[in-house]
Structure formats: C-alpha cells, structure tokens
MMTF fields as JSON, N, C-alpha, C and O atoms, coordinates in Angstrom:
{
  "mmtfVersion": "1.0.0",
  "mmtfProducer": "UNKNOWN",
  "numBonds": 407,
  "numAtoms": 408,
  "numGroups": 102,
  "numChains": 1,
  "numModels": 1,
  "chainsPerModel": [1],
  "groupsPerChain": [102],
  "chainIdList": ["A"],
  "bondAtomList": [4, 2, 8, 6, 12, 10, 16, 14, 20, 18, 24, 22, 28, 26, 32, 30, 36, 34, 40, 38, 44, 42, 48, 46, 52, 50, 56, 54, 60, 58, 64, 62, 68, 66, 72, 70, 76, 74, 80, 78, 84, 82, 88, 86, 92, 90, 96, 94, 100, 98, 104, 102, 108, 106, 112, 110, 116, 114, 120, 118, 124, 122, 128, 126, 132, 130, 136, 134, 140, 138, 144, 142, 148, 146, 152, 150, 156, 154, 160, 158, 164, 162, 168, 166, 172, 170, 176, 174, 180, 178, 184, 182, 188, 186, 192, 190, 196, 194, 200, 198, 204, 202, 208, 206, 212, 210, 216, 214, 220, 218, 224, 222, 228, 226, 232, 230, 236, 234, 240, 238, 244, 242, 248, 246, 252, 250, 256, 254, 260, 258, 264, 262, 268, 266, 272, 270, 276, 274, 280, 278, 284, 282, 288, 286, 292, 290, 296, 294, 300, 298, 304, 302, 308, 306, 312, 310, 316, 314, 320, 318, 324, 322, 328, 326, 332, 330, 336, 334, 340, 338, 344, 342, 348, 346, 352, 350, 356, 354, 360, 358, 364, 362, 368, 366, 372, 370, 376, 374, 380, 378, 384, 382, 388, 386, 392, 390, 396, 394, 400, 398, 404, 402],
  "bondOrderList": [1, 1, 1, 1, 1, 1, 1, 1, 1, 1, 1, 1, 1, 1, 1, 1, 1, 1, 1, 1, 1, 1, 1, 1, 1, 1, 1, 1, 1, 1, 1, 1, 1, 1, 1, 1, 1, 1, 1, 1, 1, 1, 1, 1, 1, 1, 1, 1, 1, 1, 1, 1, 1, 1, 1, 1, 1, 1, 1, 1, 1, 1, 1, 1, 1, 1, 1, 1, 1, 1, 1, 1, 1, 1, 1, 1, 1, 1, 1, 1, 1, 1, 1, 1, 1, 1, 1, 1, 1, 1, 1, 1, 1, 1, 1, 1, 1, 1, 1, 1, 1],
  "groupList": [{"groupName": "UNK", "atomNameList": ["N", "CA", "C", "O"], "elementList": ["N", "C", "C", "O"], "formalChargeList": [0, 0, 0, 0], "bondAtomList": [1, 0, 2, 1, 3, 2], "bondOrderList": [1, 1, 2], "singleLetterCode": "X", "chemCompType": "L-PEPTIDE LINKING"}],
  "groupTypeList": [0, 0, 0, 0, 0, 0, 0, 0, 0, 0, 0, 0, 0, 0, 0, 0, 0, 0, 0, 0, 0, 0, 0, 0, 0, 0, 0, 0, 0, 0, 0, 0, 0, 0, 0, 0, 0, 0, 0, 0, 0, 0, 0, 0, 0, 0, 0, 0, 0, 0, 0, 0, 0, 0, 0, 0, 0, 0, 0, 0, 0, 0, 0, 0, 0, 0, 0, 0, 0, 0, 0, 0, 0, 0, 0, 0, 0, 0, 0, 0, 0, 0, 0, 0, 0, 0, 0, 0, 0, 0, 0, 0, 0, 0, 0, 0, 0, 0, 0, 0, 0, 0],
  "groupIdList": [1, 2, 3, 4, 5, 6, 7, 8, 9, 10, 11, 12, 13, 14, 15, 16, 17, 18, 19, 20, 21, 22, 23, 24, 25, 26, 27, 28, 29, 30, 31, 32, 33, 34, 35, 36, 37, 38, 39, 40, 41, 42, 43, 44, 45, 46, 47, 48, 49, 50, 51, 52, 53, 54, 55, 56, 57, 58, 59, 60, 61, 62, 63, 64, 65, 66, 67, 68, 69, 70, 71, 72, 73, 74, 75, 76, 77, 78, 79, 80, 81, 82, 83, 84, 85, 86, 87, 88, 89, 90, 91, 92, 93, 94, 95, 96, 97, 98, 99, 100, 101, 102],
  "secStructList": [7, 7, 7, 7, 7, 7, 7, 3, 3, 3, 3, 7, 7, 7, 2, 2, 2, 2, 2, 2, 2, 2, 2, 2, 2, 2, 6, 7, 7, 7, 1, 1, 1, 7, 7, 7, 7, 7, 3, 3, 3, 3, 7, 5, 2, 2, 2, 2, 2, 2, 2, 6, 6, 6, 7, 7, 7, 1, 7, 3, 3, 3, 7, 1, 3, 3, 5, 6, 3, 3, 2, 2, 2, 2, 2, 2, 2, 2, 2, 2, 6, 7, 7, 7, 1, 7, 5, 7, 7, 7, 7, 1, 1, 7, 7, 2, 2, 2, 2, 2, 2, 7],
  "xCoordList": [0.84, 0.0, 0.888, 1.927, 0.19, 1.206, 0.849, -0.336, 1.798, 1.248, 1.113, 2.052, 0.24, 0.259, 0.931, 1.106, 1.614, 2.272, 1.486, 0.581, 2.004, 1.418, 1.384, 2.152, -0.03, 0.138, 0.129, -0.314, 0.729, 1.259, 0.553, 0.676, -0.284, -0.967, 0.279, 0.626, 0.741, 1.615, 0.684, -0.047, 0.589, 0.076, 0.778, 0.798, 1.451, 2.746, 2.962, 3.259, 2.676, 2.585, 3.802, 3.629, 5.335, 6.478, 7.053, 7.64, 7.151, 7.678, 8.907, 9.058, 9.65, 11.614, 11.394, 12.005, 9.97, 9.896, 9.274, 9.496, 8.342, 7.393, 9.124, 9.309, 9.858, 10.875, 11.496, 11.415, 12.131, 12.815, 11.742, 11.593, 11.134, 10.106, 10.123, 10.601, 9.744, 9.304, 10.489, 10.419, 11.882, 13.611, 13.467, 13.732, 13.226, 13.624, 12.815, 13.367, 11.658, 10.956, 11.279, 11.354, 11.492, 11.699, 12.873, 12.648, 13.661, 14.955, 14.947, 15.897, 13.48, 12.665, 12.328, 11.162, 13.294, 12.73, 12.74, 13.031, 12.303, 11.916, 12.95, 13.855, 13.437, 13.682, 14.588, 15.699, 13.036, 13.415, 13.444, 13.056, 13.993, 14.026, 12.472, 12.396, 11.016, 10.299, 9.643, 9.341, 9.561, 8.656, 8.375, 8.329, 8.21, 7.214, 6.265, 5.273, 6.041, 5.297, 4.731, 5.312, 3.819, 2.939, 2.901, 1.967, 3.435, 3.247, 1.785, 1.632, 1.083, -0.1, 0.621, 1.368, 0.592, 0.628, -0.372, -0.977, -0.529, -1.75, -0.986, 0.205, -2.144, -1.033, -2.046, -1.581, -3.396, -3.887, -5.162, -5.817, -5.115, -6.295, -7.385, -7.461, -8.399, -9.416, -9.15, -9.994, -7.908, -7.55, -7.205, -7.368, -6.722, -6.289, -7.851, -8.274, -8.579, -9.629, -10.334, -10.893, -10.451, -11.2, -10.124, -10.547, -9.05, -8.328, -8.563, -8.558, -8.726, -9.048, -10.47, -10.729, -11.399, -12.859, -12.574, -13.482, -11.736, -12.093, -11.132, -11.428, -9.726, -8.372, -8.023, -7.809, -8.06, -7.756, -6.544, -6.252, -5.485, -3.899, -3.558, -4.121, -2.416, -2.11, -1.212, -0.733, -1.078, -0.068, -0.502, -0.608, -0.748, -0.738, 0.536, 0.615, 1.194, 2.197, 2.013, 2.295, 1.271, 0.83, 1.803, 2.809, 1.975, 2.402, 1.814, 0.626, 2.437, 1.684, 1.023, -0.135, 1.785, 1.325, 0.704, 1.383, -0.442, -1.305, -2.076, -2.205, -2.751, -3.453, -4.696, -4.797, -5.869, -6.774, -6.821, -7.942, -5.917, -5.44, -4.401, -3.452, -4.749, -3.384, -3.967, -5.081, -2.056, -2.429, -3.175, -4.064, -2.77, -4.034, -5.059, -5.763, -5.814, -7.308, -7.037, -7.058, -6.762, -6.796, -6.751, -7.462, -5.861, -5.914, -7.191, -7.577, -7.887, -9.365, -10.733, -11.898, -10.355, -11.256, -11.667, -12.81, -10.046, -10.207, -10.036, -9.316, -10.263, -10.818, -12.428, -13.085, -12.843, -13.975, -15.117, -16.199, -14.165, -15.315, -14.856, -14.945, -14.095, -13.751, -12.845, -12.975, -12.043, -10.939, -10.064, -10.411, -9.165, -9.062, -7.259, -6.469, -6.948, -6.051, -4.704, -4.985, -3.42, -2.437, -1.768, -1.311, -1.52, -0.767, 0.348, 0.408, 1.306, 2.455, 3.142, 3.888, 2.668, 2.502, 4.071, 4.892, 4.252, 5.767, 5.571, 4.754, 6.842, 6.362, 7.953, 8.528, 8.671, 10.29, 9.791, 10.8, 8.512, 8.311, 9.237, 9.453, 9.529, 9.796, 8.873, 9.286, 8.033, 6.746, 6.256, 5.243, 6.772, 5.97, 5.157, 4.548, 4.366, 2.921, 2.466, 1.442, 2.566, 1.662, 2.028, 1.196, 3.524, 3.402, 2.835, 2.84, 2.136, 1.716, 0.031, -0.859, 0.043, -1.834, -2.029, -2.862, -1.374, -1.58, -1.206, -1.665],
  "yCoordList": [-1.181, 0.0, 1.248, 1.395, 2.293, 3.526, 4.465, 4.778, 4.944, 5.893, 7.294, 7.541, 8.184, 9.435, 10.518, 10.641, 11.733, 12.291, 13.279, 13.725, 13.811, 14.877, 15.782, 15.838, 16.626, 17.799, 18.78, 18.675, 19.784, 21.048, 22.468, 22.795, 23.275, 24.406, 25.462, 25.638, 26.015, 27.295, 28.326, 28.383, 29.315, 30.713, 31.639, 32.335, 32.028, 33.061, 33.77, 33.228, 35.482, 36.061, 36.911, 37.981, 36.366, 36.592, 35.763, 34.858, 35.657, 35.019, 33.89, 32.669, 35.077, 34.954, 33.368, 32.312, 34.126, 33.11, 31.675, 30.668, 31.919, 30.366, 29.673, 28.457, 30.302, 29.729, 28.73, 27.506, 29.401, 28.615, 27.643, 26.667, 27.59, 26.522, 25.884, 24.75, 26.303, 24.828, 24.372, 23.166, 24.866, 24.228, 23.484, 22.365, 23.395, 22.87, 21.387, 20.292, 21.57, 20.188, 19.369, 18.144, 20.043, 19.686, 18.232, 17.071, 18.498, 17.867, 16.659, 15.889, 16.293, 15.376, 14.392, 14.209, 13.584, 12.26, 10.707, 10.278, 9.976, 8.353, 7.77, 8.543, 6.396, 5.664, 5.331, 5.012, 5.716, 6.236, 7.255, 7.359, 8.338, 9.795, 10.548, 11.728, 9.533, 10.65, 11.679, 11.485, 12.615, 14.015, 12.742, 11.512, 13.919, 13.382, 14.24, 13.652, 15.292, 16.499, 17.167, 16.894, 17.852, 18.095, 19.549, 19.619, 20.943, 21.865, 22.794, 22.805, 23.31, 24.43, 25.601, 25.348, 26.714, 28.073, 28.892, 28.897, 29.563, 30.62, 32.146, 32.38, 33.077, 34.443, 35.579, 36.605, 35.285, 35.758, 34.896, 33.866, 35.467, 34.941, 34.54, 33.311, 35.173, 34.332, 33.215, 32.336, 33.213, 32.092, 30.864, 29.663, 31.402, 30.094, 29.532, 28.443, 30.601, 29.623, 28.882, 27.853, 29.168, 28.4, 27.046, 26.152, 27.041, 26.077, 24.998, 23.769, 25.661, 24.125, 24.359, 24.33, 24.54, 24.31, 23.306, 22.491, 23.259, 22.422, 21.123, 20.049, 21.555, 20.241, 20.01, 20.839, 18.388, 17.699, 17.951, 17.353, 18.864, 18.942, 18.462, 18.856, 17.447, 17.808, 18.243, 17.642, 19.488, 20.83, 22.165, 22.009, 23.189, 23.915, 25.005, 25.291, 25.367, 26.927, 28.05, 28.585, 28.745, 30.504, 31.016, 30.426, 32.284, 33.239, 34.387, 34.344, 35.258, 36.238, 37.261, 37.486, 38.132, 39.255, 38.768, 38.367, 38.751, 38.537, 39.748, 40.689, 39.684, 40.614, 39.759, 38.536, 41.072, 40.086, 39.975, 39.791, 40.059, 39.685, 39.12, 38.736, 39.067, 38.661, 36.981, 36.456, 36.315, 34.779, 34.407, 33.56, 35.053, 35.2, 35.268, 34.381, 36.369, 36.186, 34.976, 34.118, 34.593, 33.158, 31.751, 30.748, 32.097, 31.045, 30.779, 29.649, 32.052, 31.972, 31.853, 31.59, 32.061, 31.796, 30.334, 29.913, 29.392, 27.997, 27.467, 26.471, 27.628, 27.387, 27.239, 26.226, 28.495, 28.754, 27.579, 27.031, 27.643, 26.644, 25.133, 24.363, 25.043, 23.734, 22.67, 21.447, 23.402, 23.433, 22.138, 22.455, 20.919, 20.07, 19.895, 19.067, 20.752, 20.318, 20.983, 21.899, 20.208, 20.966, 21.992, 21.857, 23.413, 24.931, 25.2, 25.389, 25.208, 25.523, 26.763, 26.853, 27.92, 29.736, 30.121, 29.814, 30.826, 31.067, 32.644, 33.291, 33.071, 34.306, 35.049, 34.172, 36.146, 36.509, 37.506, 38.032, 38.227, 39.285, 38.75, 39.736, 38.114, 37.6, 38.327, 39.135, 38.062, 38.632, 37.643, 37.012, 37.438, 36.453, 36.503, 35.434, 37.806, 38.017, 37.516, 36.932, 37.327, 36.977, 35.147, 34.394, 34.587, 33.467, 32.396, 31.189, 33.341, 32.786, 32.95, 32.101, 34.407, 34.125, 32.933, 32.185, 32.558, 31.388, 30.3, 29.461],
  "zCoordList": [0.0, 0.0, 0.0, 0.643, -0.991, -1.259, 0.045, 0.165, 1.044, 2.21, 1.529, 0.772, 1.617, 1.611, 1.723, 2.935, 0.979, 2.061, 2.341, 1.636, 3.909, 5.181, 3.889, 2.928, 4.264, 3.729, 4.825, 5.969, 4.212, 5.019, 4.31, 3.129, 5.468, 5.029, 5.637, 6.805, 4.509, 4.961, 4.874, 3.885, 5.945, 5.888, 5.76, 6.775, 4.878, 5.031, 3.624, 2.56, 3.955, 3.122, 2.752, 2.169, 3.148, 2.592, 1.635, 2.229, 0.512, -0.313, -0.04, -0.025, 0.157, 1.104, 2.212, 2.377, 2.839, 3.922, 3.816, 4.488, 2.66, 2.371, 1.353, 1.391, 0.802, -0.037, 0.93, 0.817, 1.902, 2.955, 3.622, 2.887, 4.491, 4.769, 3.485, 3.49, 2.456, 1.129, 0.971, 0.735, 0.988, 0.917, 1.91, 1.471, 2.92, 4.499, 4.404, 4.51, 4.224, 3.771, 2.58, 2.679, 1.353, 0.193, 0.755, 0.416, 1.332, 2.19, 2.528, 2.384, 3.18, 3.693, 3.064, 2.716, 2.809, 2.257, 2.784, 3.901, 1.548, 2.226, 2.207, 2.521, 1.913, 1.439, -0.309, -0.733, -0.875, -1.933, -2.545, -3.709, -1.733, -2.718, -2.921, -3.262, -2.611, -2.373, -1.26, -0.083, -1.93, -0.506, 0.184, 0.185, 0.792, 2.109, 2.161, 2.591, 1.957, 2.473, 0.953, -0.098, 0.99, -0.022, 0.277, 1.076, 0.085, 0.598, -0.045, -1.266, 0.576, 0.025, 0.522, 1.467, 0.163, 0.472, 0.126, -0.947, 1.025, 1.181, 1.43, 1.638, 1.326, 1.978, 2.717, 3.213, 2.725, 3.829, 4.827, 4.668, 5.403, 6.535, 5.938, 5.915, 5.366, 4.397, 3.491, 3.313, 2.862, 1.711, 2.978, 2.764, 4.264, 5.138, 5.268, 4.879, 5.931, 6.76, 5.611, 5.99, 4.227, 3.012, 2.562, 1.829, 2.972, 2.49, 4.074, 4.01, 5.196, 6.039, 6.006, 7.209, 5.499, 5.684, 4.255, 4.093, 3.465, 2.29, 2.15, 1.627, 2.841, 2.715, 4.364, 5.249, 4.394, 5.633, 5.191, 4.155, 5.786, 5.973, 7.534, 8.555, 7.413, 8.764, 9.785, 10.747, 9.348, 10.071, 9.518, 8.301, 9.79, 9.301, 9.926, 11.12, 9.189, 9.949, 9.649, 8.577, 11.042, 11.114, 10.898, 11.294, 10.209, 10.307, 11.018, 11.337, 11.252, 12.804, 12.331, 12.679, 11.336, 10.453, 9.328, 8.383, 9.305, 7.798, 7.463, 8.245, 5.891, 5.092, 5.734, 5.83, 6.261, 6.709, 8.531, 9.006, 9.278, 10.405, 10.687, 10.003, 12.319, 12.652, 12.957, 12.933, 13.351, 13.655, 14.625, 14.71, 15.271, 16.983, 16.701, 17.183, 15.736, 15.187, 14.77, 15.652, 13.588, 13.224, 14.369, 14.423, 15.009, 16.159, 16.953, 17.251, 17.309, 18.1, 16.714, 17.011, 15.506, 14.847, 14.502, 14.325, 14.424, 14.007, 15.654, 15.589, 16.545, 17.745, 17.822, 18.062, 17.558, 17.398, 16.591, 16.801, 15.684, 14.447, 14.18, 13.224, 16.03, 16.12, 14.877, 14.827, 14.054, 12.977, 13.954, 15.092, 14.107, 14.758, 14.028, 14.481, 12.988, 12.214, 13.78, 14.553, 13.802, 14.515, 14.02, 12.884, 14.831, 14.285, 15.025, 16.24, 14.144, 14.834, 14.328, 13.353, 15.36, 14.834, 14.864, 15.728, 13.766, 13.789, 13.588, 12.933, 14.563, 14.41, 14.989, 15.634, 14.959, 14.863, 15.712, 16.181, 16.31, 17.393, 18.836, 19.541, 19.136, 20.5, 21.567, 22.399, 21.466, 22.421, 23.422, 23.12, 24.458, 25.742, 25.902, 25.905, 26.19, 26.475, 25.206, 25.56, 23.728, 22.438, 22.292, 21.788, 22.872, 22.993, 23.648, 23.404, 24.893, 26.188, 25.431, 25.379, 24.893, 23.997, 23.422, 23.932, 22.364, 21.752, 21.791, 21.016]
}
C-alpha cells in the first residue's frame, strides 16, 4: 500500500519566507528519494480559513502578520469553528505576552 504524504498548510505572506520553509521540507525524504510532504501556500487569513474548511492537511504553519489579520485572530477563529487540524505559529516578534496568547 502507497502511504500518503502529510500535507502542510503554509500561511505566510512573505515570499523569502514560504521559499525557505518549502527548501527545508523539500529535504525530507523516504527511502526512496520521495517528498514526504505536499506543501499548500496561502497568503492571507481568508484564503487560510477556506483552504481548512475544504483540505484535511495535517499541520498547518501561522504566520503572525497577515493581510486580513493577525495569527491570533486566526488562532481563536479555528478554535472557534472547532478546525481540529495541529498549528504551529511562527512568528520573529519575540513577544511572551503573544506566545503565552496562543
């Protein structure tokens, strides 16, 4: 049986920055030389929440500053509407009080 690979919802509306994340995985392989990982990219807050109301991914990575809002809105919105996928918010503010929010 052929396994799947993870797909990955990037939210990140720096170019520079979805490049590196898609290099870093790209990296990631089997056995035989294939992905593992399936990347989507998105680049604001509305295109995220329509891409998990429609694709079982399973990871998605916030970005903090979006067109649309911030990740924190996003974080209490797919809370909200009970969204189940795991987020792992990346974000270069070094803010305790905003790491301890989400």
């Amino acid at each position: 049986m052929k396994e799947k690979n993870t797909s990955i919802l990037v939210v990140e509306d720096d170019q520079e920055d979805f490049m590196i994340i898609k290099a870093m995985f790209s990296k990631l392989r089997d056995e035989t030389n294939k992905n593992l990982y399936e990347i989507d990219r998105v680049v604001t807050y509305d295109e995220a929440m329509e891409k998990l109301k429609k694709t079982d991914y399973g990871v998605c990575l916030l970005d903090y500053r979006l067109p649309g809002g911030t990740g924190l809105d996003f974080l209490r919105e797919v809370k909200r509407r009970g969204v189940a996928v795991p987020i792992i918010f990346l974000t270069g503010l070094g803010n305790s009080e905003m790491d301890n929010e989400a």
